[in-house]
C-alpha positions in Angstrom: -25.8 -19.5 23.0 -27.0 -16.1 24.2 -25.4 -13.0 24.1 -25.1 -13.0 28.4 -24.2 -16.9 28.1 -21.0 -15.8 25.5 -19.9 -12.6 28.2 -20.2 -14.7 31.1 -16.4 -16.8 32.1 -16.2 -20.0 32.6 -13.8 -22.5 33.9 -12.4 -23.8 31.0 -11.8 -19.6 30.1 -9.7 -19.6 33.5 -7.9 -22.5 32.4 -6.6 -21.0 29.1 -5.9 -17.5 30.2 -3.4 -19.3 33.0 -0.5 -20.2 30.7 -0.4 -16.8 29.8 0.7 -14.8 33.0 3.9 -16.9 32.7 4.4 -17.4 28.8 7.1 -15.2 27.2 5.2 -12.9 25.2 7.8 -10.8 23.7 9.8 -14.1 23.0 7.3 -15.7 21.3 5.6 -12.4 19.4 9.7 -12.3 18.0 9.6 -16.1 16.7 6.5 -15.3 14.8 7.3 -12.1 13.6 9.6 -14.0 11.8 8.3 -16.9 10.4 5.4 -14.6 8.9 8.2 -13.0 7.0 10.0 -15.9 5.4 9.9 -16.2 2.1 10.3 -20.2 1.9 7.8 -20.9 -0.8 6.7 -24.4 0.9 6.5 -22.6 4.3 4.5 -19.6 2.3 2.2 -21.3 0.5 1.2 -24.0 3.1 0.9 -21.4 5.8 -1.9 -19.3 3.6 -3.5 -22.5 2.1 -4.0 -23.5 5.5 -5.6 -20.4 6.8 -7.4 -19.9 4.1 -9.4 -23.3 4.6 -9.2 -23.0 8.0 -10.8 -19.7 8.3 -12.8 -19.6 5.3 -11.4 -16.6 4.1 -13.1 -15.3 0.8 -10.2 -14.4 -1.4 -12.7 -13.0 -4.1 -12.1 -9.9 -1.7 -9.1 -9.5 -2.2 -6.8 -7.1 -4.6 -4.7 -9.5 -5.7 -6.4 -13.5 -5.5 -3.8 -15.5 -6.6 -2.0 -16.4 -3.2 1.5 -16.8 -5.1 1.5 -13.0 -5.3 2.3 -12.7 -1.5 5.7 -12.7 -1.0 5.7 -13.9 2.8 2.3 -14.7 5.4 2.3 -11.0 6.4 2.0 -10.0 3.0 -1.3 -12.0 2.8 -2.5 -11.7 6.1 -2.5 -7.4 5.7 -3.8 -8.1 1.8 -5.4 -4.8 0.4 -9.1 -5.3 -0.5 -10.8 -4.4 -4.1 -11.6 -1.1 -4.0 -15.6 -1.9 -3.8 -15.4 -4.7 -1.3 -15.7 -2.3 1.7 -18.4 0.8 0.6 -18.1 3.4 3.3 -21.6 5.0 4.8 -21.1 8.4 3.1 -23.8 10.5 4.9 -22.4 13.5 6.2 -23.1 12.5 10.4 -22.1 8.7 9.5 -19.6 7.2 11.2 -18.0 4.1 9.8 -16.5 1.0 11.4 -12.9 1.2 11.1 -12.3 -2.8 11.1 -13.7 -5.7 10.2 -14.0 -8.2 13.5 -16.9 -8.8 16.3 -17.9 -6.2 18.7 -17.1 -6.8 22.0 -18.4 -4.1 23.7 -19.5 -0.8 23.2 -21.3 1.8 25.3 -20.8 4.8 27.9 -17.9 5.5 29.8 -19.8 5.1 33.1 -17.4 7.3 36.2 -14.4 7.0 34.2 -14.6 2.8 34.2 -14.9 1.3 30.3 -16.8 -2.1 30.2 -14.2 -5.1 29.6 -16.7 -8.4 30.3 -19.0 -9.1 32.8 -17.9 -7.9 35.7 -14.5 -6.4 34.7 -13.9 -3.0 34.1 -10.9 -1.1 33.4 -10.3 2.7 33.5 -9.9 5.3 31.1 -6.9 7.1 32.4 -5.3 3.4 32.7 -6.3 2.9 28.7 -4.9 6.4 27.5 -1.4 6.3 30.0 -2.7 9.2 31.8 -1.2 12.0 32.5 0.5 11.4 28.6 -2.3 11.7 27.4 -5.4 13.4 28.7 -8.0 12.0 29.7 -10.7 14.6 29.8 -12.2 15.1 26.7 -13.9 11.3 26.9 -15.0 11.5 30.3 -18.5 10.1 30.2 -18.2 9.8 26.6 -18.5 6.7 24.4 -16.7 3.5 23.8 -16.4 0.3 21.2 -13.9 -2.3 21.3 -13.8 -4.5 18.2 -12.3 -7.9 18.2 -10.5 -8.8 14.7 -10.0 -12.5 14.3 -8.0 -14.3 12.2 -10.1 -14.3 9.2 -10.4 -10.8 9.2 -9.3 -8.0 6.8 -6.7 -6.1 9.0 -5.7 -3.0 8.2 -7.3 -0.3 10.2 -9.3 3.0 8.5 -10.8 5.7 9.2 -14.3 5.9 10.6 -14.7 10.0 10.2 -12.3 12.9 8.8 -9.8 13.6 11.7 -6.6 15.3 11.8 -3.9 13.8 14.3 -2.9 15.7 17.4 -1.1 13.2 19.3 0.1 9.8 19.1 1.4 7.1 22.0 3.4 4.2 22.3 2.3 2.5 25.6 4.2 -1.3 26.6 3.3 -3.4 27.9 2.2 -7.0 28.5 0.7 -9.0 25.1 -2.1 -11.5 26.3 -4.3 -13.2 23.6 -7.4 -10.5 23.2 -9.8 -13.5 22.5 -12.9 -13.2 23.7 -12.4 -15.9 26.2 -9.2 -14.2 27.8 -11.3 -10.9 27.7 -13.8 -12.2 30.2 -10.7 -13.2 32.7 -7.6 -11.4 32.2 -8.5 -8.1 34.7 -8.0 -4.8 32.8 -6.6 -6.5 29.4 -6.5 -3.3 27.2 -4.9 -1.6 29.6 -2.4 -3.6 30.7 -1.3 -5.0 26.7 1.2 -2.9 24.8 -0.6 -0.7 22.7 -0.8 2.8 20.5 -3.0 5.7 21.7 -3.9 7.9 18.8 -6.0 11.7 19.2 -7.7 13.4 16.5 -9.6 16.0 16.2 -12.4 15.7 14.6 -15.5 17.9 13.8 -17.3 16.2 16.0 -14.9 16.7 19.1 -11.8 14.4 20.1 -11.8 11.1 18.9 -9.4 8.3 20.1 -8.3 5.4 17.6 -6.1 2.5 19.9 -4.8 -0.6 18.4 -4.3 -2.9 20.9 -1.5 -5.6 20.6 -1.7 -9.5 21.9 0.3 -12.7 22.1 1.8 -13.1 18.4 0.7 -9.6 17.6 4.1 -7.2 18.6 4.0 -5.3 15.2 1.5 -2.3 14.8 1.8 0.4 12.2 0.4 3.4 11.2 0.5 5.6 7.3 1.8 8.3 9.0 4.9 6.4 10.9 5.0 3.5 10.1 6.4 0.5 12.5 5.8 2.2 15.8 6.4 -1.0 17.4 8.8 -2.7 17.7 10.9 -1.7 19.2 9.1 -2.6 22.6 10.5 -0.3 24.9 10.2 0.1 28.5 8.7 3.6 29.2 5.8 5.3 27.3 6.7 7.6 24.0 4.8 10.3 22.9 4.9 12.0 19.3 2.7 15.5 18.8 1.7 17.4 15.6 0.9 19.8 13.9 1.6 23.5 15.7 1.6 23.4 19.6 -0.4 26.5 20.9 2.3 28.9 20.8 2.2 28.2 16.4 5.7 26.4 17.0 5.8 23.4 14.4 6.3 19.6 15.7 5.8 16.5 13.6 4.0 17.0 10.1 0.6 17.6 10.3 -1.3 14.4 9.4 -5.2 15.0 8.0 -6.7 11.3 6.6 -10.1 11.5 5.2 -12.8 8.8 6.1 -12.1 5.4 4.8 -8.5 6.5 4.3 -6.0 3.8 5.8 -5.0 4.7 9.6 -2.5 1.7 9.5 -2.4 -1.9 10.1 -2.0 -4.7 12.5 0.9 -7.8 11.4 -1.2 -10.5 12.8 -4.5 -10.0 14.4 -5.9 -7.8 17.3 -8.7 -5.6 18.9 -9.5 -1.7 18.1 -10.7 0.6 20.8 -12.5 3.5 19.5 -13.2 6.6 21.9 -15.6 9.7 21.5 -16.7 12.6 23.5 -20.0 13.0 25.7 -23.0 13.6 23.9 -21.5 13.6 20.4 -22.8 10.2 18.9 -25.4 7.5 19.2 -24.1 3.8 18.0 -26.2 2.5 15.5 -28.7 -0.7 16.6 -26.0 -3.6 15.4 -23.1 -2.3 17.5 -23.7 -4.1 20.1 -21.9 -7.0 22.3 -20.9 -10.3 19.6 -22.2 -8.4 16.5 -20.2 -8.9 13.6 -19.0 -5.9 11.9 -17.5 -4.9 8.5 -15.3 -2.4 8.0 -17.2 1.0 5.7 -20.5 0.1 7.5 -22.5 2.4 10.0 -20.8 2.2 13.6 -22.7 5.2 15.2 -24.5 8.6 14.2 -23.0 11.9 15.4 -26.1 13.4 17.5 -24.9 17.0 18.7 -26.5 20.5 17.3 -27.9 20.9 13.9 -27.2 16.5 13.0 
C-alpha cells in the first residue's frame, strides 16, 4: 500500500474510532493501570510471553533479557535498553529521534494549523493550551509526530541539549492514537490529555509533548515524575529556573542529548515542535517511516550550521 493509500480513511477506520466517543476512557486507562502492575507471576509472565510473540519484540535489546526480572508488565513494557542498542548521531547540528515508533507526520506549521491526516488539521495554540503556554515562538516553525506502538522501546530522550523552562499538564479526552483513529478522530492531539514541555535550546525553543490515549493515563518525566495521574479537570502549569526578575521557581532542569526526558506506562505518540527556520528534517522523516530512537531526525540549518 502507498504512503497516500495508508493516510487516506476509510470506512472500516470510521467504524473503530466510533466506540470510542462513548467508551469510558478514564475508567478503563484505571483497570489497566492496574493489571500492568500486579505482580501475579502467572498473570506476569503470560502477559510478557504473549507480547513478546505477538509483537516480535527483540529482547537481545534489552538490559536485563531474562523476562522473570520484571516484577510486573510495566516493569517490562518501560525495560531500559543496553547501553549500545540506541547510538545517538553525535554531530554537533544533529538532531536525534527521541522515540522509537513510525512517523506520522512531520513538516511546517502552515498559518498556525499542524497536519493531523489527510484532510484534518489541528491548531497550534489548541496543542500547546494557549494562552498557558505561548504559542509564538513555533509559529511557522516545524512539526513531527511519532507514533510508538506496542512493540516499541518507550521511554522518551532527548533529541538535543535543552534546559526546561516550562512544563504543562493539559486533560483531557484519551482516544486510541492509532494510525487509523488519527485519520478520523478531528483534532486528536489536541483534544487527548497530554504534557506540554519548553526548552530552550541553542537552537531556539523547542517543544517535547507526550500525548496520552485509551490505556495510556500514566506519563512521567525524570524531573517529576508521575505528572499524570491524577487526571484533573483544569490545566497545571509548573515553571523553572529564575523568572525574569532572577526570582527562583522550580529547580532548574538541564538534560543533555540522549539523556532520558521520561517515559510513557503503556504506549503513545510524541509531538516534537521547533522554531521557523532553525532545522531541516532529514530525508527518512517522513509520513510511515519507521524510526529509532538516537538516529538522525533533522539538521539545525540557521547561521554558521
Amino acid at each position: 500500500m502507498d504512503n497516500n493509500k495508508k493516510n487516506e480513511a476509510s470506512f472500516i477506520d470510521y467504524i473503530k474510532a466510533l466506540p470510542q466517543y462513548v467508551l469510558p476512557h478514564f475508567f478503563l486507562s484505571g483497570i489497566m493501570r492496574r493489571v500492568t502492575r500486579t505482580q501475579n507471576k502467572f498473570w506476569r509472565i503470560l502477559s510478557i510471553k504473549w507480547v513478546i510473540k505477538q509483537y516480535k519484540v527483540d529482547m537481545s535489546l534489552a538490559q536485563s533479557e531474562n523476562i522473570n526480572s520484571y516484577k510486573n508488565f510495566n516493569t517490562f513494557f518501560t525495560r531500559k535498553l543496553k547501553p549500545d542498542a540506541r547510538p545517538f548521531v553525535s554531530g554537533n547540528h544533529e538532531i536525534a529521534c527521541p522515540v522509537d515508533g513510525t512517523v506520522s507526520q512531520a513538516g511546517k506549521i502552515e498559518d498556525g494549523n499542524i497536519f493531523q491526516a489527510k484532510g484534518r488539521h489541528y491548531t497550534l495554540k489548541q496543542l500547546l493550551g494557549h494562552p498557558h503556554i505561548d504559542s509564538t515562538p513555533f509559529e511557522g516553525g516545524q512539526f513531527a509526530t511519532i507514533y510508538l506502538s506496542p512493540k516499541d522501546y518507550h521511554r522518551i530522550h532527548m533529541p538535543i541539549d535543552g534546559t526546561l523552562k516550562t512544563m504543562a499538564h493539559i486533560p483531557g479526552r484519551l482516544f486510541s492514537v492509532s494510525p487509523a483513529t488519527t485519520r478520523v478522530v478531528p483534532g486528536l492531539f489536541a483534544r487527548n490529555e497530554r504534557i506540554v514541555t519548553i526548552f530552550e535550546t541553542e537552537y531556539g525553543s523547542m517543544a517535547m509533548i507526550p500525548v496520552g490515549a485509551i490505556f495510556v493515563g500514566s506519563i512521567e518525566t525524570v524531573w517529576h515524575g508521575e505528572v499524570t495521574p491524577p487526571t484533573v479537570p483544569n490545566i497545571r502549569v509548573w515553571h523553572y529556573g529564575n523568572d525574569e526578575h532572577g526570582k527562583n521557581q522550580n529547580k532548574t532542569v538541564t538534560l543533555k542529548k540522549g539523556d532520558e526526558f521520561g517515559r510513557f506506562n503503556m504506549g503513545s505518540t510524541v509531538v516534537v515542535l521547533f522554531g521557523p527556520q532553525t532545522i531541516k528534517w532529514a530525508s527518512d522523516t517522513t509520513a510511515n517511516s519507521p524510526v529509532k530512537m538516537g538516529q538522525l531526525l533533522a539538521t539545525n540549518i540557521t547561521q554558521g550550521a
